[in-house]
Residue, then its C-alpha position, 0 to 999 in steps of 0.5 A: x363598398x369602395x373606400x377612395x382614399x387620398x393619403x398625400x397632401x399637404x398643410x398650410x405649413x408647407x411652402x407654396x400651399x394655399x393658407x386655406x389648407x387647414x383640416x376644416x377646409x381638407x375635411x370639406x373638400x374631401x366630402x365634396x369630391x367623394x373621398x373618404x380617408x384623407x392624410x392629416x399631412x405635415x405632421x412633423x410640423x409643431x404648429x401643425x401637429x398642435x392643430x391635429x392633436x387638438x382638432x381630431x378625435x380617434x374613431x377607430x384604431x389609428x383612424x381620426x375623424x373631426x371632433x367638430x364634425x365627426x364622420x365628415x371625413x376620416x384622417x390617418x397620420x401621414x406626411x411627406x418628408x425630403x431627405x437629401x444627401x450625398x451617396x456616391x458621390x452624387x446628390x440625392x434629393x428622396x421625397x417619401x410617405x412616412x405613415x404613423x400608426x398614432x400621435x404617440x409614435x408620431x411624436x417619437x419620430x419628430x422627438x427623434x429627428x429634433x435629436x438630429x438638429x433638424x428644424x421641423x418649423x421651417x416647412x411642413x415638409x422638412x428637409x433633413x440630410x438623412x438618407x431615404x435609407x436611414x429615415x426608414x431605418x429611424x421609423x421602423x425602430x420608433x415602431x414595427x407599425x410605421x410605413x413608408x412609401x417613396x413619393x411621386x418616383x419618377x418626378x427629375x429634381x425630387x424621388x426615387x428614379x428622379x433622372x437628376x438627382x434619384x437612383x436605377x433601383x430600390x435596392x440601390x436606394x434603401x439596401x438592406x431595408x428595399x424589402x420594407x418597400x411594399x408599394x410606390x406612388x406613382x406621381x403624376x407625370x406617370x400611370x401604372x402602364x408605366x410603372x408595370x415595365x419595371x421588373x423591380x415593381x411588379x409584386x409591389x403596389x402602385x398607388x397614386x395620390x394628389x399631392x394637393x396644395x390646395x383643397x380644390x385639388x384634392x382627388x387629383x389622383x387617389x386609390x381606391x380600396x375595397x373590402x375585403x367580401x369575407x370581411x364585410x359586415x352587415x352594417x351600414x358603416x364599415x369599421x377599418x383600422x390603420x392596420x387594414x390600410x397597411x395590410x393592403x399596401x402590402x397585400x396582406x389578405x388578412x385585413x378588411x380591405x385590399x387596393x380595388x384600383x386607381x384613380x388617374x391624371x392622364x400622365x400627359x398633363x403632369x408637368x414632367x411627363x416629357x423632356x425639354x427646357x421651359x425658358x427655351x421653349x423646348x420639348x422633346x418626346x423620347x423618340x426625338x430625345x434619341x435622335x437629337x440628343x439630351x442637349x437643349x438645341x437653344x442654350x446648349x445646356x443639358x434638358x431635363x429628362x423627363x420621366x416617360x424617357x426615365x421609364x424608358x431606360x430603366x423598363x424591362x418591357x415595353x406595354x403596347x396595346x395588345x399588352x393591356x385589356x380595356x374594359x367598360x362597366x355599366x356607366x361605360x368607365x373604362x379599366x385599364x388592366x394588363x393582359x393577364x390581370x396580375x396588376x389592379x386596375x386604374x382609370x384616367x379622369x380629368x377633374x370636374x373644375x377642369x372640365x367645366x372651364x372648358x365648356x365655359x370657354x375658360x371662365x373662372x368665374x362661370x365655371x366656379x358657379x357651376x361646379x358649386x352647383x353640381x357639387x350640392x346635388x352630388x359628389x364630384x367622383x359620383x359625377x365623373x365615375x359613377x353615374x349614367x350618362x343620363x343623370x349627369x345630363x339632368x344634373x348638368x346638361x347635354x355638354x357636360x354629358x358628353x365631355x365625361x363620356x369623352x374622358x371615361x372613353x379615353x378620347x382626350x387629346x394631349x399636349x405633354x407637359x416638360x420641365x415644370x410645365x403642366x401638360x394641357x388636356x382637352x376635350x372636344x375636337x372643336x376645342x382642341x386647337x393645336x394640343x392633338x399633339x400625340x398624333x403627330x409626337x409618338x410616345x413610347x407608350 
């Protein structure tokens, strides 16, 4: 049995997210797309926390599903805090994962952080000027249970490795705490390959969520967990705990799960996967940010430094292909694992939405009434991961068949996203236009 898992979203309360974003529309949209457990989000926030507290009943320990709809969805108390600060004379901006074992310690925490004068109403993803150490510091204090996973660690502006304002290392970053460091989120301008070239990385998890602002965006990225065989019931439905999802991040094997792999974008399409300036119009792979510098050629100001070039300066190896091992499964969904099988696996997709705008030549409107559709008949990760090629052309015909076969393949063609720009991905040759751009831009990777 898998669990797909995705722990990093956020509320309406949050700057820039759709005000649809309640737990109602999370709960839905999880339901659609396959997921399982998803994070409550913005629990720092009190209107927000009001809203859980009430709305949410506990299931199993630490684990929250709807009092309206139980077992439609299942939640844990997870949000995204910013800290940002000085350290060495530079500025930080560290955006982490706090996860909270139940309301009680999560009311500590924000109890704790009011203390410091720090204003939780202003954003349900506050910002307070403690650094990344000290708030792990402050959690694990409250209680031992509480877990912290450093955000999207490549993205420039806002984490751990960020080019502009983050550090080289964890160690660097949290000190003495780096070993409650158990597991990353990768982001979505980088995929594990990326983050298996770094030294400081490779007996930790790598996980990936979505970081959705809106409910169709949830699933972008998730990780899947499986139960543990000596674990498993016999029932139907399988109980878990909070302690079982933390016990996997760290590879504890005396919980019920362990992390079975990841669900990818293909890091192309994130929106600083290469360097460049969106007003000038400039992108530069990471061979071109070597020949041509870290000056944008237009306005003279410094680029943005994306994160495959990020990775290349801090990667104590460089994977090629005869580092990785691809393999298929019965519906031909492509794993990629490194050679020797030491990290868990991941798979790339591109979301149901997406694709079925490109078979309806970028129709919002056709591509809505189809998706609306298929979702009836079956969840949106069935259709992308898990059926014949056969059962999606009943469900959606030969076109949407094709294209799903295309991306388990691995066969997209790639135009990197810089500077805030998303990345654009397509999928048939006939569609492809000008984006074949990998073919002419060598990536390091």
């Amino acid at each position: 049995m898998q669990l797909i898992a995705d722990l990093h979203l956020h509320s309406k309360y949050s700057r820039a997210v759709s005000q649809n974003m309640m737990l109602s529309e999370i709960s839905y949209f999880a339901k659609i797309k396959g997921i399982k457990l998803v994070a409550t989000a913005d629990w720092t926030h009190p209107l927000w926390f009001k809203s859980i507290s009430e709305e949410l009943k506990e299931i199993y320990p630490g684990i929250y599903t709807l009092k309206e709809k139980p077992k439609e969805s299942y939640f844990i108390l997870a949000t995204e805090i910013s800290s940002i600060y000085s350290q060495n004379n530079k500025l930080r901006r560290i955006h982490n994962l706090v996860f909270s074992p139940s309301f009680e310690v999560s009311t500590k925490i924000n109890n704790q952080l009011i203390k410091y004068g720090f204003n939780l109403m202003a954003d349900g993803r506050p910002i307070i000027n403690l650094s990344a150490k000290e708030l792990l510091e402050l959690i694990l204090n409250i209680d031992e249970k509480t877990f912290l996973i450093p955000c999207h660690i490549w993205t420039p502006w806002f984490s751990l490795y960020g080019s502009n304002s983050g550090f080289d290392s964890i160690e660097e970053c949290f000190g003495e705490y780096s070993k409650y460091i158990y597991a990353i989120e990768t982001g979505l301008s980088s995929d594990p390959i990326m983050n298996w070239q770094i030294r400081e990385l490779e007996d930790r998890s790598i996980v990936s969520f979505s970081d959705a602002h809106s409910g169709i965006k949830l699933g972008r990225e998730a990780t899947v967990f499986i139960f543990n065989q000596s674990k498993q019931q016999q029932d139907k439905e399988i109980e878990f705990s909070y302690e079982d999802i933390i016990k996997a991040f760290k590879k504890d094997t005396t919980g019920k799960l362990k992390i079975g792999y990841t669900i990818e974008f293909f890091p192309e399409k994130g929106k600083y996967h290469w360097s460049g300036h969106r007003n000038c119009n400039v992108r530069f792979s990471p061979l071109e940010i070597r020949e041509k510098g870290r000056v944008c050629p237009v306005c003279q100001k410094p680029l943005t430094i994306g994160v495959e070039d990020r990775v290349w300066q801090l990667s104590n190896h460089f994977y090629k292909s005869k580092d990785l091992f691809f393999l298929k499964n019965s519906v031909g969904l492509t794993f990629v694992y490194d050679k020797e099988k030491k990290r868990r696996p991941f798979v790339s997709t591109v979301p149901l939405f997406e694709i079925l705008l490109e078979i309806n030549n970028n129709s919002q409107t056709k591509a809505l009434k189809e998706y609306q559709r298929l979702i009836n008949l079956s969840s949106e990760f069935d259709i992308l991961l898990k059926k014949t090629y056969q059962e999606i052309k009943i469900l959606g015909g030969e076109r949407l068949a094709q294209a799903i076969k295309i991306i388990r393949e691995r066969q997209v063609y790639v135009e990197p996203g810089y500077d805030g720009v998303f990345g654009k991905i397509k999928i048939f040759q006939d569609n492809k236009e000008d984006v074949n751009y990998q073919n002419n831009q060598q990536s390091l990777f």
